[in-house]
N, C-alpha and C positions, 0 to 999 in steps of 0.2 A: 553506555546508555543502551538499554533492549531494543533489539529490533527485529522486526516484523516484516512478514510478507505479505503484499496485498495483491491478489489475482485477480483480474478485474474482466467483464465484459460489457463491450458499447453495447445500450441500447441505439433501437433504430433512430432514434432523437440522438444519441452521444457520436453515433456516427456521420449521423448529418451535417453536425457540429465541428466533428472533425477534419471531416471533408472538406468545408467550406473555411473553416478556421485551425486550422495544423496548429500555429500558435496556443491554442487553447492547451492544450496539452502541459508545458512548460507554465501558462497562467495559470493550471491548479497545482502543480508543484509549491509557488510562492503564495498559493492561498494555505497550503496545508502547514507549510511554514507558520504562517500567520498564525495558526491553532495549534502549533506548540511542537510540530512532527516537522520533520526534514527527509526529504528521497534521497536514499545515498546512491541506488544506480534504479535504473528505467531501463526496460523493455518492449519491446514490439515483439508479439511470437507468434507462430503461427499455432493451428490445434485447437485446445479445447478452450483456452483463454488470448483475449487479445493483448494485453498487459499484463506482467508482472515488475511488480515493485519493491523494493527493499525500502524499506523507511525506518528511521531512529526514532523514536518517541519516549519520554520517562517513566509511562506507564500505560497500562490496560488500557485507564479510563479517556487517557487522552488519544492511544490509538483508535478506540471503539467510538469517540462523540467522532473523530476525523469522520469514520466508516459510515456512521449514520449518516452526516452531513453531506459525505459524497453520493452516498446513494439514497436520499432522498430527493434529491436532483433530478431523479428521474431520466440521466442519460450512461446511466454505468451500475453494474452488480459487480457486488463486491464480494471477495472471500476473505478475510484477515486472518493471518497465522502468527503466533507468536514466533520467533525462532531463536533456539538456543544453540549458543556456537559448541563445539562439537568438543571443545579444552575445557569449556564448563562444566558441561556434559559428564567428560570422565572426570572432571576434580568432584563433584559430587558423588560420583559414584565409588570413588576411593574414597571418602572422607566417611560412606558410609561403613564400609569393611574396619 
């Protein structure tokens, strides 16, 4: 299944939220499931993003409605990246020689 990175930043509301409800975090996990994506590992970093995410999803369309949906919420920016594993990567590029 493709998967994707999503860098994410609290807004001042997403952090409020967090602050006062930690659990919320792990509740949009099992939301994003629900819309057809899965977190296969989670992050807290420091720097220029508060979260990074690895997520499994089937495709673009269903990583991209997730992204909108989470940040239309109005407590998190998102970045979403496709990510292609790095054995893909060179079988493509031998298959193209």
């Amino acid at each position: 299944m493709p998967k994707y990175i999503m860098l994410s930043n609290l807004t001042d509301e997403g952090r409020k939220t967090v602050k006062m409800r930690p659990e919320r975090i792990k509740e949009v996990n099992d939301e994003i499931e629900k819309m057809g994506a899965k977190v296969i590992e989670q992050y807290a970093v420091l720097g220029e993003y508060d979260f990074i995410n690895i997520l499994e999803a089937p495709d673009n369309e269903t990583i991209s409605r997730i992204s909108i949906e989470l940040g239309s919420r109005g407590t998190i920016q998102l970045i979403t990246l496709a990510a292609i594993p790095i054995d893909e990567l060179e079988d493509s590029l031998l298959d193209e020689t």
